[in-house]
C-alpha positions in Angstrom: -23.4 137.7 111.1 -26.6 138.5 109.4 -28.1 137.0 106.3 -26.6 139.6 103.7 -23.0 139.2 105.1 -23.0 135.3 104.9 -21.6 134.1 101.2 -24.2 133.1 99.0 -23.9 130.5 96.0 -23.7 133.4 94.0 -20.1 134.2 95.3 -19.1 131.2 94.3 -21.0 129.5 91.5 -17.9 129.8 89.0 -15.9 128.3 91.7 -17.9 125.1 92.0 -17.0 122.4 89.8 -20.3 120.7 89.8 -21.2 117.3 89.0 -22.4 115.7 85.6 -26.5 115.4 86.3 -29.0 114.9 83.5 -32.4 116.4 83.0 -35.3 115.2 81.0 -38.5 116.0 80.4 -41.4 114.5 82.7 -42.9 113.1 79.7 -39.6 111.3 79.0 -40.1 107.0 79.5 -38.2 105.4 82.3 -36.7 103.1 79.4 -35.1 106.3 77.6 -33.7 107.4 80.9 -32.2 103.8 81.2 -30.9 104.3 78.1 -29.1 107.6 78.3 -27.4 106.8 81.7 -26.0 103.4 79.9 -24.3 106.2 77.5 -23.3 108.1 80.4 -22.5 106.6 83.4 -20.6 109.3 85.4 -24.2 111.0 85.7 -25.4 111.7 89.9 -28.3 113.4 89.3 -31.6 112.7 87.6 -33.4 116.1 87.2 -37.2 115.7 85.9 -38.3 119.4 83.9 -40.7 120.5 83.0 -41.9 121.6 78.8 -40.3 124.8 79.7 -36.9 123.7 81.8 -38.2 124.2 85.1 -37.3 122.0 87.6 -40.7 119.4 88.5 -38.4 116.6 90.6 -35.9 114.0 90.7 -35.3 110.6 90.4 -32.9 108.8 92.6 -30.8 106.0 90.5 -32.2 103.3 92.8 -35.5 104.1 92.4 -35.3 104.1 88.7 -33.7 100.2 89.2 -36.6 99.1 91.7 -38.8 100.6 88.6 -37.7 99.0 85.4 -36.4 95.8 87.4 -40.2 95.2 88.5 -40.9 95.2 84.8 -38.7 92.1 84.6 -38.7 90.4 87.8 -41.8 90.9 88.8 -42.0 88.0 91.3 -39.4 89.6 94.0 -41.8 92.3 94.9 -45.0 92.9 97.0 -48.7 93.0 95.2 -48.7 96.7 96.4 -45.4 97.4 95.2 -45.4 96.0 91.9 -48.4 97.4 90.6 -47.1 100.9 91.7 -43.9 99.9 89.7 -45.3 98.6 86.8 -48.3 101.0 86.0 -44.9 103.5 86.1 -43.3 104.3 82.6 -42.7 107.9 82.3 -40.3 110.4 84.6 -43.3 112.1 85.8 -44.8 109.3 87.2 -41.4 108.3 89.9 -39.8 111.3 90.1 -39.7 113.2 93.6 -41.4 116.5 93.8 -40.5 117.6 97.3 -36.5 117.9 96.5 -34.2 120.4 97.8 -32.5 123.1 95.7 -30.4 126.2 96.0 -31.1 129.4 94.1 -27.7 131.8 93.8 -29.2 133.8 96.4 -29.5 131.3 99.1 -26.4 131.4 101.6 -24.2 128.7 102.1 -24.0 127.6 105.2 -27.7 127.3 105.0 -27.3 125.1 102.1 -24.5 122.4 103.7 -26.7 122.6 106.8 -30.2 121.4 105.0 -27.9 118.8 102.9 -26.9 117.4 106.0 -29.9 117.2 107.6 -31.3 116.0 104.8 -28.3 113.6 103.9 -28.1 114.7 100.7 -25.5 114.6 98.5 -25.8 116.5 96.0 -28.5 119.2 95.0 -29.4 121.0 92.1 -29.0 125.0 92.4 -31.3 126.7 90.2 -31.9 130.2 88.3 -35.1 132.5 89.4 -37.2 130.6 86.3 -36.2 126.9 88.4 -34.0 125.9 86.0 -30.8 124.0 86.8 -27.6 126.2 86.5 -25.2 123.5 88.2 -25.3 120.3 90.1 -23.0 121.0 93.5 -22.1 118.6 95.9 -21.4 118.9 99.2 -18.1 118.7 99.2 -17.5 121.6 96.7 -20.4 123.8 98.7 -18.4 123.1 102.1 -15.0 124.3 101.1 -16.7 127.6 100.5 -17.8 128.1 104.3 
């Protein structure tokens, strides 16, 4: 089977319950983002956009945590490491720019295949501009194979 027979997310976008995520702006403080996932804490995803929507990165819960809790306990960490964390304060500044995402026209199988790989559990899929249509786990993504 060739690449235009194999379903694509686009087959099944509407089909895919997708997972709360939240995106912020990369100007946004690591503070704010704190804040907002304290008023919602089913959130998986941390999606970092840019002015316009587009999607710049991501920012893994636990790497937000090692962030703000070098702020406060700034004796448990290496020289190295705590300056990196501390001269940190906005989204831009931790978020991962090398993240894997779906667009509707990438096909599935190739998607669950690069998660796995990957070991990813999630992933954002995105529209032509790169902004974030739906947060899909794989799960959801490999019940459509």
């Amino acid at each position: 089977m060739d690449n235009q027979e194999k379903p694509r997310i686009k087959d099944v976008i509407d089909q895919i319950e997708g997972h709360p995520f939240l995106s912020v702006p990369e100007e946004t403080t690591l503070r704010e983002i704190a804040h907002i996932l304290r008023q919602k804490p089913d959130v998986r995803g941390i999606y970092v956009t840019d002015r316009k929507g587009h999607l710049k990165g991501a920012i893994s819960l636990g790497k937000l945590i090692r962030n703000i809790t070098a702020r406060r306990y700034n004796k448990a960490f290496g020289t190295r490491r705590l300056l990196r964390c501390i001269t940190c304060s906005k989204a831009r500044d931790i978020m991962t720019t090398n993240l894997l995402k779906a667009t509707l026209d990438t096909p599935i199988d190739s998607v669950v295949d690069s998660m796995i790989e990957s070991d990813i559990k999630e992933i954002p899929i995105v529209d032509i501009q790169g902004k974030i249509i739906k947060n899909a786990g794989l799960l959801d993504l490999w019940s459509h194979l």
